[in-house]
Structures are given as structure tokens and as C-alpha cells.
ROGUVEX-407966 format. One line per 8 residues: number of its first residue (from 1); for each residue x, y, z of N, C-alpha, C, O. Coordinates in steps of 0.2 Angstrom, whole numbers, plus 5000, padded with zeros to 4 digits. Each point is the difference from the previous one (the first is absolute). Example, Ala and Ser with C-alpha at 12.3 -4.5 7.8 and 13.67 -1.06 7.14 Angstrom:
2
1> 5066:4972:5039:4996:5006:5000:5004:5006:5000:5005:4999:5003 ~ 4993:5006:4993:5004:5006:5001:4996:5005:5003:5003:5006:5001
END
This chain:
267
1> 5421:5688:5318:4997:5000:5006:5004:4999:5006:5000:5004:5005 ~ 5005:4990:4995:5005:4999:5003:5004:5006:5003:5001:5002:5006 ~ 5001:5000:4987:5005:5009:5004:4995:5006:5001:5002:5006:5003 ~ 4993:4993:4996:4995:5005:5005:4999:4999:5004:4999:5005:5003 ~ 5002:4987:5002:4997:4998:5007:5007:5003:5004:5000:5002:5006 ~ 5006:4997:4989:5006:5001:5004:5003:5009:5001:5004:5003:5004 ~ 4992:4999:4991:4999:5008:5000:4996:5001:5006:5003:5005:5004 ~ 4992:4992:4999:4995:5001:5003:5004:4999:5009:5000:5005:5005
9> 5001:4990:4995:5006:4997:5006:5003:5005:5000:4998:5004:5005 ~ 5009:4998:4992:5004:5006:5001:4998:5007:5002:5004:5004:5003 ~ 4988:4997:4993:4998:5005:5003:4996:5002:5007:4997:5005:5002 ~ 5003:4987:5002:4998:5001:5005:5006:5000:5006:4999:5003:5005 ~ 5006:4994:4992:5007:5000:5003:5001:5007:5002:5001:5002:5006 ~ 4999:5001:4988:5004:5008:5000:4996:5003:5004:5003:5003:5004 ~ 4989:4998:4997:4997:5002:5002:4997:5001:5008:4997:5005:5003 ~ 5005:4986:4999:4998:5000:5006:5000:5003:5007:4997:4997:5005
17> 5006:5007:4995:5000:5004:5005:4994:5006:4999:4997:5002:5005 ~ 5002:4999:4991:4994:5004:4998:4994:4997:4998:4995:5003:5000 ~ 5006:4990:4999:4994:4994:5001:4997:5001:5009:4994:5002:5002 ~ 5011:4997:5001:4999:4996:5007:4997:5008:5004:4995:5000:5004 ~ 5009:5005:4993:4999:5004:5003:4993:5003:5001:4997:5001:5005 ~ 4999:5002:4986:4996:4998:4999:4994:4995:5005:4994:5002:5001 ~ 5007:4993:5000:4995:4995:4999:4998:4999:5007:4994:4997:5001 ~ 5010:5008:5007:5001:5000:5006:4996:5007:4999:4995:5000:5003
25> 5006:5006:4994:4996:5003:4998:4992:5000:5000:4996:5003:5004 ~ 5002:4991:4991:4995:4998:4999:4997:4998:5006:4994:5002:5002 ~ 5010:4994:5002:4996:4995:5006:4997:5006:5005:4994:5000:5002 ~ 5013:5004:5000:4997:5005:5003:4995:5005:4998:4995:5001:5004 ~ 5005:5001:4990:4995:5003:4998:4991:4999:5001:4995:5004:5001 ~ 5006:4989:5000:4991:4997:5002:5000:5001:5007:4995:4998:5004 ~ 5011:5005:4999:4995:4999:5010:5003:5009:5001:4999:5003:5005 ~ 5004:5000:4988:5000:5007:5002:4994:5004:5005:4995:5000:4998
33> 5006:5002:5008:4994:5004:5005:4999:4994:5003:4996:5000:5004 ~ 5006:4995:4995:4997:4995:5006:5003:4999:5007:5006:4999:5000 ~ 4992:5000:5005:5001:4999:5005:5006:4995:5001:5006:5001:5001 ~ 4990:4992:4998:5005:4995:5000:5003:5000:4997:5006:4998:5003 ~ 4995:5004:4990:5004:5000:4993:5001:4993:4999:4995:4996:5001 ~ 5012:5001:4998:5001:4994:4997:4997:4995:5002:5000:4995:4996 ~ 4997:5007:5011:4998:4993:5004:4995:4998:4996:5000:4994:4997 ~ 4996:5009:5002:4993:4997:4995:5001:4997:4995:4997:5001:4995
41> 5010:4995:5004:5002:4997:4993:5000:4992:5005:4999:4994:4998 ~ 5003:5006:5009:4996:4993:5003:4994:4999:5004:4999:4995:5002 ~ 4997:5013:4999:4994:5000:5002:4997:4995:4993:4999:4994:5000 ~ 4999:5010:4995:4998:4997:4996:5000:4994:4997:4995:4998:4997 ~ 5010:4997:5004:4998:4994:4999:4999:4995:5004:4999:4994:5000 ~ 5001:5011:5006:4997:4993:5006:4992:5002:5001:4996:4996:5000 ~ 5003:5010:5000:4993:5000:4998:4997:4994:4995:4996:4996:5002 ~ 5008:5006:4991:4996:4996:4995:5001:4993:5001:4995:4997:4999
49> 5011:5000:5005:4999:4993:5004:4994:4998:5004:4997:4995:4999 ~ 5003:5009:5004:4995:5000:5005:4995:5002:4998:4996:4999:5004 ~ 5003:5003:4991:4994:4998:4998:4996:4995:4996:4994:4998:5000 ~ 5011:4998:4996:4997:4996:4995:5003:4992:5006:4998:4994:4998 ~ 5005:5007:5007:5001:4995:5003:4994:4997:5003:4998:4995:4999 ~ 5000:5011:5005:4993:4999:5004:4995:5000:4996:4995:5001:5004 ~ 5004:5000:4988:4994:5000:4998:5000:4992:4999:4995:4996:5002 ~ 5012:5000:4992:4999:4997:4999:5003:4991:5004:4999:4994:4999
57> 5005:5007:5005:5000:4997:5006:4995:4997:5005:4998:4995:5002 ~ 5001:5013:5000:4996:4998:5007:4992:5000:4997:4996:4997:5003 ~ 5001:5007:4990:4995:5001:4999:4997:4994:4995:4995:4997:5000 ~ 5010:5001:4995:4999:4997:4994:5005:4991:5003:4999:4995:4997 ~ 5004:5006:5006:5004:4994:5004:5005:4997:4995:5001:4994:5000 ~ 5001:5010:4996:5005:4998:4993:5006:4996:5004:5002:5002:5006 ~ 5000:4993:4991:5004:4999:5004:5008:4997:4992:4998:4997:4995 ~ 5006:5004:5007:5005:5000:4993:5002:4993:5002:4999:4997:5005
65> 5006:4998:4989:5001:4994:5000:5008:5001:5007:5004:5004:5001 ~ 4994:4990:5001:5008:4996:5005:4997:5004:5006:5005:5002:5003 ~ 4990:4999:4998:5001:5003:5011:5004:5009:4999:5002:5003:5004 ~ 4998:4998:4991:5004:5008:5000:4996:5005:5004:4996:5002:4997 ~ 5004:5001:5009:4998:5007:5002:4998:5004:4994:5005:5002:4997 ~ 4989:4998:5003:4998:5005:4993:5003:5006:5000:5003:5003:4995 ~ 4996:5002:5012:5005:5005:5000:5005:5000:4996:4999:5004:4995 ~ 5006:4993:5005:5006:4999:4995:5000:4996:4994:5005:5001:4997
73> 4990:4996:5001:4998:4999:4996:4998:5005:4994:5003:5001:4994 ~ 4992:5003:5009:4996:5006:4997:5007:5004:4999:5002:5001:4994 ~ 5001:5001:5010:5004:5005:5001:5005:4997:4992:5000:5003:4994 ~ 5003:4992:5008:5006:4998:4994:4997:5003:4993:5003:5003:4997 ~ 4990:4995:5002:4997:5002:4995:4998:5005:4998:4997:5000:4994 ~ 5002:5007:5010:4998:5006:5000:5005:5003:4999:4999:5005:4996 ~ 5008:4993:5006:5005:5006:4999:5001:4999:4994:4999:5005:4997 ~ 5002:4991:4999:5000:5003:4993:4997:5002:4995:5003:5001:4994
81> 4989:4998:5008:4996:5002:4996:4998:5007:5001:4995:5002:4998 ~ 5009:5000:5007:4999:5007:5002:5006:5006:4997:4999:5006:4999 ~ 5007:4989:5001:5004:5003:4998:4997:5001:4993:4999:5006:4998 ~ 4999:4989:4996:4997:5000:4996:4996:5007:4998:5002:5004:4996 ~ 4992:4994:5007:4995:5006:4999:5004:5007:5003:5000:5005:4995 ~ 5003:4997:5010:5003:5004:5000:5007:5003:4994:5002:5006:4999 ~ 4999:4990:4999:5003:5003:4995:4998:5001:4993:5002:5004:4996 ~ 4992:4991:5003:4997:5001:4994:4994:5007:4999:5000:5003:4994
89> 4995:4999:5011:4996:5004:5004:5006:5007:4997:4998:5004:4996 ~ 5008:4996:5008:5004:5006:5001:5004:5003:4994:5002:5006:4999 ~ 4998:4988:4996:5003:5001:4993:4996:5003:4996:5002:5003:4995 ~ 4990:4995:5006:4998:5005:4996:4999:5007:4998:4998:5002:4995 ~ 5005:5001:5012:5001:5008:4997:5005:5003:5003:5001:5006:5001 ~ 5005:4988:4999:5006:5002:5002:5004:5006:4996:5005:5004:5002 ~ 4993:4997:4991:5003:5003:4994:4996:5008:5000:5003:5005:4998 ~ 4989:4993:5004:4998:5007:5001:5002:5006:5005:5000:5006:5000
97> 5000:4988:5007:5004:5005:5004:5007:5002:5000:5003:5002:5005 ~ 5000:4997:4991:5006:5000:4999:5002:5005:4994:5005:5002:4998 ~ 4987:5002:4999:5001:5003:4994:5004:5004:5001:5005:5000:4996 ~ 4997:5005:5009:5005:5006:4998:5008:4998:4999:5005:5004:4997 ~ 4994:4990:5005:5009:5000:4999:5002:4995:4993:5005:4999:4998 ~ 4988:4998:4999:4999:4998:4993:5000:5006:4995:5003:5000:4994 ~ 4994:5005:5009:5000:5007:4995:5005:5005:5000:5001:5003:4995 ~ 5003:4998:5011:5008:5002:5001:5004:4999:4999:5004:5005:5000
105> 4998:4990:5000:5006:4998:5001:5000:4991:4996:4995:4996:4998 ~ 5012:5004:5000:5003:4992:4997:5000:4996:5008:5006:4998:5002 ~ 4989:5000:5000:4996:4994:5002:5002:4995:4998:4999:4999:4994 ~ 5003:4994:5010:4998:4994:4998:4996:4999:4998:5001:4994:5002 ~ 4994:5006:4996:4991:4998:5000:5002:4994:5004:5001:5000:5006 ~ 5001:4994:4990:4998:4994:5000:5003:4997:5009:4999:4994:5001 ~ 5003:5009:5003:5002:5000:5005:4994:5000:5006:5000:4997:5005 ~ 4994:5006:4994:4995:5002:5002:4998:4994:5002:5001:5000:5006
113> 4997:4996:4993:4995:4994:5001:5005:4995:5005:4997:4997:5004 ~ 5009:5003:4997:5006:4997:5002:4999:5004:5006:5001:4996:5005 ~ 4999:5010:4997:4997:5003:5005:4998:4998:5003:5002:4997:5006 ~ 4991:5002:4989:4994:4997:5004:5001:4994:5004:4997:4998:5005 ~ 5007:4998:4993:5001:4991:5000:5005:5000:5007:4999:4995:5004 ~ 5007:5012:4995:5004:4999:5007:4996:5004:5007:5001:4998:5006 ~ 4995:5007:4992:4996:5003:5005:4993:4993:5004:5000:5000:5006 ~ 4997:4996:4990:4996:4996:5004:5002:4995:5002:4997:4996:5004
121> 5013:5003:4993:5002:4994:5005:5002:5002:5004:5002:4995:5003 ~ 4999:5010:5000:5002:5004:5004:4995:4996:5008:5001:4996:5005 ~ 4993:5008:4993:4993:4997:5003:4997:4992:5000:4995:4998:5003 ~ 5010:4998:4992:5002:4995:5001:5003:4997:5006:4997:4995:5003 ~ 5008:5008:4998:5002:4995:5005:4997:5001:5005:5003:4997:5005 ~ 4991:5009:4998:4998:5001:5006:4996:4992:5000:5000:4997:5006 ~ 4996:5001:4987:4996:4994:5002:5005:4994:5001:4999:4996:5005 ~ 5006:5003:4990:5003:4996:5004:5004:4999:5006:5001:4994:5001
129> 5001:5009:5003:5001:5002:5007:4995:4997:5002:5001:4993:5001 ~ 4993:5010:5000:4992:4998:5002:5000:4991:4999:4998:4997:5005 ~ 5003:5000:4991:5000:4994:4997:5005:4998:5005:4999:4998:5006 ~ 5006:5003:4992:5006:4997:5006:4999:5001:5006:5003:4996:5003 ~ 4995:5007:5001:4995:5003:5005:4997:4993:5001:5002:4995:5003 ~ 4992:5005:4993:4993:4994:5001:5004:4993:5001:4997:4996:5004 ~ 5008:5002:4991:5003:4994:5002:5003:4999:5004:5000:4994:5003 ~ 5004:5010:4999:5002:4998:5007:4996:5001:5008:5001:4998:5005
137> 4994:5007:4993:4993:4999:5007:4996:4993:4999:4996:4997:5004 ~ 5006:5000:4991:4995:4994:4999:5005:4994:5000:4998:4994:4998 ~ 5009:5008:5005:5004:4994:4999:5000:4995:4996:5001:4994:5001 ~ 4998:5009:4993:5002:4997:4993:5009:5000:4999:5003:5005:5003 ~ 5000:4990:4992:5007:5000:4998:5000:5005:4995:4996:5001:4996 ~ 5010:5002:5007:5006:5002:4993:5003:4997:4999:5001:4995:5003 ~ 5002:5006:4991:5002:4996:4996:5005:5004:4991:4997:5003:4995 ~ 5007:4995:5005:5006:5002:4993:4994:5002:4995:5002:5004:4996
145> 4993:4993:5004:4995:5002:4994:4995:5006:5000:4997:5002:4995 ~ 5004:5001:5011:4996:5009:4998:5005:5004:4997:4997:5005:4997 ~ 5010:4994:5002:5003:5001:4995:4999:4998:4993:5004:5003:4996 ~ 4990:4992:5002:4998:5000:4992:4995:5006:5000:5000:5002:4995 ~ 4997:5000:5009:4995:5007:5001:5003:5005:4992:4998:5003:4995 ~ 5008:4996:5006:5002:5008:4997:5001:4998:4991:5001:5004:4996 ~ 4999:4989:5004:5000:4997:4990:4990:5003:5000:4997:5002:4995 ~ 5001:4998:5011:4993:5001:4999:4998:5006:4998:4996:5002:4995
153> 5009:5002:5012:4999:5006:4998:5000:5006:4995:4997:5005:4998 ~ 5011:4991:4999:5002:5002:4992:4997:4998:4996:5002:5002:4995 ~ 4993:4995:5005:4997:4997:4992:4994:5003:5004:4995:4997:4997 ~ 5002:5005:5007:4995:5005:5000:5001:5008:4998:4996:5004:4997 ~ 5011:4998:5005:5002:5008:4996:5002:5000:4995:5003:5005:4998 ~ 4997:4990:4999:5001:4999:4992:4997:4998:4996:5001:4999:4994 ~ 4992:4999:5009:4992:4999:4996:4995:5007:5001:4995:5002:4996 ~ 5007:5002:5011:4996:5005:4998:5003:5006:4998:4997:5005:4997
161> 5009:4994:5003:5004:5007:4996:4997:5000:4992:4999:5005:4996 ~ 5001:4988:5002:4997:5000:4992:4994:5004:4999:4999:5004:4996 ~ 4995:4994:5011:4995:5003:5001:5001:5006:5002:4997:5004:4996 ~ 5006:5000:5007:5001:5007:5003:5002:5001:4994:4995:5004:4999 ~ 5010:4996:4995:5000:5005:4994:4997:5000:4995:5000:5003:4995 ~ 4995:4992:5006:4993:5000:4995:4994:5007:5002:4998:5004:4996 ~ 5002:4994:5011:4992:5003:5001:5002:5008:5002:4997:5005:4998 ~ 5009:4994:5006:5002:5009:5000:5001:5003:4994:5000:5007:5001
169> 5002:4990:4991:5000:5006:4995:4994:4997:4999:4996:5005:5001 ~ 5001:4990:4998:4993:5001:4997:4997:5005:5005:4995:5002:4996 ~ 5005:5000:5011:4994:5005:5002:5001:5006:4999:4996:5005:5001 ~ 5012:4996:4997:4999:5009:4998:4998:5002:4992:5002:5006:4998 ~ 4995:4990:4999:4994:5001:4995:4994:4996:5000:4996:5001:4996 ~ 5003:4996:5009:4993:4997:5001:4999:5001:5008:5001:4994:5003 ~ 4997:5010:5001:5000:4998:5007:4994:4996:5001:5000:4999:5006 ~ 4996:4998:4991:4997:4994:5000:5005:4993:5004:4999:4996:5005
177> 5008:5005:4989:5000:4994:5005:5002:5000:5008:4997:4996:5004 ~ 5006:5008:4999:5002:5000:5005:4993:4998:5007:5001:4996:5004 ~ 4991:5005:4995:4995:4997:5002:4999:4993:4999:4998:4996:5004 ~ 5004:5002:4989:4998:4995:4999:5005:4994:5001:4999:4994:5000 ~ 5009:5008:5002:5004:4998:5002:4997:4999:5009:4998:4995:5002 ~ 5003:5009:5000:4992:4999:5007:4997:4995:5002:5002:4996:5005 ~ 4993:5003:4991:4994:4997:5000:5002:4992:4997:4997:4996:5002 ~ 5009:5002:4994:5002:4995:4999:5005:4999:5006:5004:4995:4998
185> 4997:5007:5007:5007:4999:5005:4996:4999:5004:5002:4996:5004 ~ 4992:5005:4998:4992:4998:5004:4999:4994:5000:5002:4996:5005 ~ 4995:5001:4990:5000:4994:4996:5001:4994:5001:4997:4995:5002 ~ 5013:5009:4996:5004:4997:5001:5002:4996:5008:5001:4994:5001 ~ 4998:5011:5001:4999:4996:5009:4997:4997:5000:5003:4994:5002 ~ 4990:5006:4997:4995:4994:5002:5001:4994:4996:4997:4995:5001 ~ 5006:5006:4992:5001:4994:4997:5005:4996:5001:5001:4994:4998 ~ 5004:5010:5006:5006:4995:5002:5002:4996:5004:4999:5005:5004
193> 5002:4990:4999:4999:4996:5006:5005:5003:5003:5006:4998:4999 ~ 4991:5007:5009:5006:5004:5003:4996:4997:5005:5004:4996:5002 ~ 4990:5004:5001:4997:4998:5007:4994:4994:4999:4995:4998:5003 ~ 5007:4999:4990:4998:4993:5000:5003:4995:4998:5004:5003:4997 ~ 4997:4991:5002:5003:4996:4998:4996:4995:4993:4996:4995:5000 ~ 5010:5008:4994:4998:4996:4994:4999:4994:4998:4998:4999:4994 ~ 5004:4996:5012:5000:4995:5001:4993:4994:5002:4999:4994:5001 ~ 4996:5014:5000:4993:4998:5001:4995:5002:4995:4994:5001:5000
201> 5009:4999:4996:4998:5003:4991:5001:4991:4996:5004:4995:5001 ~ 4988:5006:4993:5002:4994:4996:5007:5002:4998:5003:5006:4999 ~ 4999:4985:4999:5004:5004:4993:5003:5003:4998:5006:5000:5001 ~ 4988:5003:4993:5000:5005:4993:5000:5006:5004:5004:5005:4999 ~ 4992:4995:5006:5001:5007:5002:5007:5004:5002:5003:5005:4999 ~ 5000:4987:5004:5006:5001:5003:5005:5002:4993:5003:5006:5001 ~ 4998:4991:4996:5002:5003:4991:5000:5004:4998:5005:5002:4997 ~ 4988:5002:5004:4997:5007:4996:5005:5003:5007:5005:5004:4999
209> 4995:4996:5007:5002:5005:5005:5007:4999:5000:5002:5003:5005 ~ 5002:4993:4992:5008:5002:5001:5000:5000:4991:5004:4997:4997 ~ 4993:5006:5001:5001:5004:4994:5002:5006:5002:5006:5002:4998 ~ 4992:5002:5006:5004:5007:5005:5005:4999:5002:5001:4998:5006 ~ 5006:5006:4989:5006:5000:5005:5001:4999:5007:5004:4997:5004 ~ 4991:5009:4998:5002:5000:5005:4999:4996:5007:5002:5000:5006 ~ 4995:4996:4991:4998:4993:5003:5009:4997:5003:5001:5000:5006 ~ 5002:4999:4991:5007:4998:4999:5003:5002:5004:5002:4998:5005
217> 4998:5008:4994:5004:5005:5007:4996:4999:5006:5004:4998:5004 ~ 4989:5002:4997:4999:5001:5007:4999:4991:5003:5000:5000:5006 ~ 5000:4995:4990:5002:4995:5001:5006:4998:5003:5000:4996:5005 ~ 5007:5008:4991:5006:4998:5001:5001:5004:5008:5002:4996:5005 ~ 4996:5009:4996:5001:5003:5005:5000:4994:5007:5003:4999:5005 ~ 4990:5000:4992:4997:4995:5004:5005:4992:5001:4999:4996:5004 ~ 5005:5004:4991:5003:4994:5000:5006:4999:5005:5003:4995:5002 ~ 4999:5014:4996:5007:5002:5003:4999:5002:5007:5005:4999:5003
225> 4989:5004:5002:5001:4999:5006:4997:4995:5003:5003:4999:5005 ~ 4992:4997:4993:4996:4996:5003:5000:4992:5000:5000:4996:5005 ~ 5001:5003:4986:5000:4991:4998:5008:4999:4999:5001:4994:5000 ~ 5004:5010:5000:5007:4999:4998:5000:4996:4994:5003:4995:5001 ~ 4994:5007:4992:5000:4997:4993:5006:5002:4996:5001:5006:5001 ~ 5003:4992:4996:5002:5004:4995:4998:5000:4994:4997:4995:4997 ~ 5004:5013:4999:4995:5001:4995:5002:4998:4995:4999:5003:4995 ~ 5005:4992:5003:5002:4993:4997:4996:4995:5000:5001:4994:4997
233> 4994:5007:5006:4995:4995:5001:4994:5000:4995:4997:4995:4999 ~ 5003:5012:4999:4994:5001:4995:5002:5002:4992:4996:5004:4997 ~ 5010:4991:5001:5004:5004:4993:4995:5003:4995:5000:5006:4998 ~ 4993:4989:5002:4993:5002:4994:5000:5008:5002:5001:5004:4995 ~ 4996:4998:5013:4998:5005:5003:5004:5006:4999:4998:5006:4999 ~ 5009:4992:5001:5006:5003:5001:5000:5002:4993:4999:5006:4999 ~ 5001:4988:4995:5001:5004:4993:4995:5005:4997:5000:5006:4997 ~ 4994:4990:5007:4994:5006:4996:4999:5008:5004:4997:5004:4997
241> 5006:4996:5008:5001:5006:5005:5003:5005:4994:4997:5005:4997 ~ 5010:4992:5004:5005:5006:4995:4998:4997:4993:5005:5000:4996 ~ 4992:4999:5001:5000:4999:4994:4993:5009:4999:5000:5005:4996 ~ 4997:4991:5009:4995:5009:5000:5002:5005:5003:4997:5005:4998 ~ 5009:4995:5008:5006:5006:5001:5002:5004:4996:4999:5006:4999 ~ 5004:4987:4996:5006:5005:4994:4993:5003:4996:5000:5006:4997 ~ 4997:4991:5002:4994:5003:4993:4998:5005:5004:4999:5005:4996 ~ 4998:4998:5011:4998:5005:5003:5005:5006:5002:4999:5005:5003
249> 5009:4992:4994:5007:5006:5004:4998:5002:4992:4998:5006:4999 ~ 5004:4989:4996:5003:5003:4994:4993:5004:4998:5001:5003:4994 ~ 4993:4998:5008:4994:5003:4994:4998:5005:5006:4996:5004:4998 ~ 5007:4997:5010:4999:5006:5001:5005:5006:4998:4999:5006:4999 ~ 5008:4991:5000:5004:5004:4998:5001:5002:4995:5004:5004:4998 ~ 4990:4992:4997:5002:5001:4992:4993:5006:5001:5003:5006:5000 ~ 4991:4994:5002:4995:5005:5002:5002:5007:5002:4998:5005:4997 ~ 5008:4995:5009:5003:5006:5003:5003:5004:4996:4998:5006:4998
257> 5010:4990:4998:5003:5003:4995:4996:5004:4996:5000:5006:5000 ~ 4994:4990:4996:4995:5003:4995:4998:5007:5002:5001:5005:4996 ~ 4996:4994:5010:4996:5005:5002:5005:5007:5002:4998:5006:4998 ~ 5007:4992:5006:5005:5005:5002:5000:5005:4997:4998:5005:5004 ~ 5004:4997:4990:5001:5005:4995:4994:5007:5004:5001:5006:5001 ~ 4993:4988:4998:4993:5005:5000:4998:5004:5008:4995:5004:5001 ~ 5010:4994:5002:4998:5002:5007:4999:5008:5002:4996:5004:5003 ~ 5009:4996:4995:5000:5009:5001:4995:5003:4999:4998:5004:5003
265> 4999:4993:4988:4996:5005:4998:4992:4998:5004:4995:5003:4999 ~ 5006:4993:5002:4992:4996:5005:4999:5001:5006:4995:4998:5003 ~ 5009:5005:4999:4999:4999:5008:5000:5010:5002:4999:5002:5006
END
């Protein structure tokens, strides 16, 4: 498995120009015929701030722990659960749309999902700008520590990459899951603590709900622009994170290889 991962690295090495190129591709592709084109990549998330700002702020009066401007609060929290669903959402039928060059041609296949992962961080960093924006309208510190963002960041594109080459070959023989990946990213949102604070949970609840990775990530986010923690602070957290990373890297790429063969004749 070792010299697979390292097969795997090289051939993104070799490839990246056709990764990147690709993936800039894609971004534009979603605002193809649009007027604004790119700009709706931070129209879009200021909407979504501003919406759940003013519902659950000014309507629901949520207020998060230390005096934090929830704006930035929400926001630290949002971007990577956005990146998240958007890469997960996007990987389900990255391989379908992708069939002609599956069925033509000596294709990476396995490059496909990695696409995915550089095209929405792409639209990544439109939020975090936004984010760095908010803290400095609200005259909060910077600080050496929004530089731990990116240990976050990488162990967030390396827990859904496992997920992206699971559910993309499982949906080109069941397009079942690709809805039902959906409907669990739904869920997903409202069970995560992105516009409330876990801290107002018993407990056990609290237990059951950092049972989700991604709890960790959008935590840490939160640690790196807002509390200045290092994620040294959480070894328990920290170990059980990647110990469900490597088992979600190693059993989606073990799933993909499996299925690869049968692409052609499936799609």
C-alpha cells in the first residue's frame, strides 16, 4: 500500500499541469454564460453568511463562547464545511462526466477526484479572503496562527479524497449513491456544529457529535483564526481524527482500484 501511495504522488507530480489545468476548467465551467462569471464564487458566500448570520444572530440571538462577532465565527466554520460538501457532492459523478475520456483514451482515472479537491479549493480561498476580510472589519488579531489553517486544511483533502474515490466508482454502478451522498451532506450540516456552539450540548451529546471528523476540522479552523490553539492541544482528538483518515484514504482507494477495471464497460 505504501508503494501505491507513492505511485499515486508521482502521478500527480507528472500530471499536474493537466491537474490544475483541468480543475480551472471546471471552475469556469459553472458560471459558463454568466454575466458576472467568476464573481458568483464570492457573491455566493456572502449570501450564505448573511443569511444564516441574520437568522441565527439577530433571530435566534446564538451568541458563540469569548465575545467572538459571530459573523466570523460562523464564517471560520462555514468555509470548510463548504469546501467539504462541495467536494464530496462534486465527486459523485466526477467519473461520469468524465466518461469519454475514460472510454478513449489511457486516462488517469484515478486523478479525477483530485480534480475535484483542487477545483473547490480553488473556491476556497474566495471564503477565506471573506474570513480575513471579517476579522479585520471587526478589528480582531492576527496572529502566526492562521498559518496552522493549512495542517487543517490538508487533513481535510485527505479525509475526503478517501471519500471521493469511494462514492465516484461506487456511483457508476449504482447511481443511487450519488442522491444519497446528497441527502447525507444535508444532514450532515445540520448535525455539525457550524452555527451553534457544542459547548451548549450535554455531555454525551457532546461525545456522540465529535465522533464526526469533521467536527475536528472545522474546530481547528476555528482555533487557527480565532482562539490561537495549537492542535497539539487535542493529541486524543488529533489521534482519533487520522486514525479514521488513514482507514477512509486506504478503503476508498482500495474500493476505486477494485472497481476501475469495470469503468469502461459501466458507464
Amino acid at each position: 500500500m505504501l508503494n501505491e501511495l507513492k505511485n499515486f504522488l508521482r502521478l500527480i507530480y507528472q500530471h499536474k499541469h493537466l491537474i490544475l489545468s483541468m480543475a480551472k476548467r471546471e471552475v469556469a465551467r459553472r458560471y459558463v454564460g454568466s454575466f458576472l462569471g467568476i464573481v458568483w464564487t464570492l457573491i455566493h458566500p456572502m449570501m450564505m453568511i448573511f443569511v444564516f448570520w441574520f437568522v441565527f444572530s439577530r433571530g435566534f440571538r446564538v451568541q458563540p463562547v469569548g465575545d467572538v462577532p459571530f459573523v466570523v465565527w460562523l464564517t471560520a466554520g462555514m468555509a470548510p464545511w463548504f469546501l467539504f460538501a462541495d467536494i464530496i457532492n462534486g465527486s459523485s459523478m466526477i467519473i461520469i462526466e468524465h466518461a469519454n475520456l475514460i472510454k478513449k483514451t489511457l486516462f488517469p482515472v484515478q486523478i479525477l477526484p483530485f480534480i475535484k479537491l483542487v477545483s473547490c479549493s480553488i473556491t476556497h480561498s474566495i471564503f477565506l479572503f471573506l474570513l480575513l476580510f471579517l476579522i479585520s472589519s471587526q478589528h480582531m488579531s492576527f496572529s502566526y496562527y492562521f498559518i496552522q489553517f493549512s495542517y487543517y486544511f490538508l487533513a481535510l483533502l485527505i479525509f475526503s479524497l478517501g471519500i471521493s474515490w469511494a462514492i465516484s466508482s461506487l456511483n457508476v454502478f449504482v447511481r443511487d449513491v450519488g442522491q444519497m451522498t446528497a441527502v447525507i451532506i444535508q444532514l450532515g450540516f445540520w448535525a455539525t456544529p457550524i452555527f451553534w456552539n457544542i459547548d451548549t450540548m450535554p455531555p454525551k451529546i457532546q461525545l456522540i457529535l465529535k465522533i464526526n471528523p469533521i467536527f475536528y476540522i472545522i474546530n481547528g479552523y476555528r482555533e487557527s483564526f480565532i482562539y490561537f490553539i495549537p492542535f497539539w492541544d487535542h493529541p486524543k482528538h488529533t489521534a482519533y481524527f487520522w486514525t479514521v483518515t488513514l482507514f477512509t484514504f486506504l478503503g476508498g482507494a482500495f474500493i476505486f482500484k477494485k472497481l476501475k477495471p469495470q469503468f469502461a464497460d459501466a458507464l
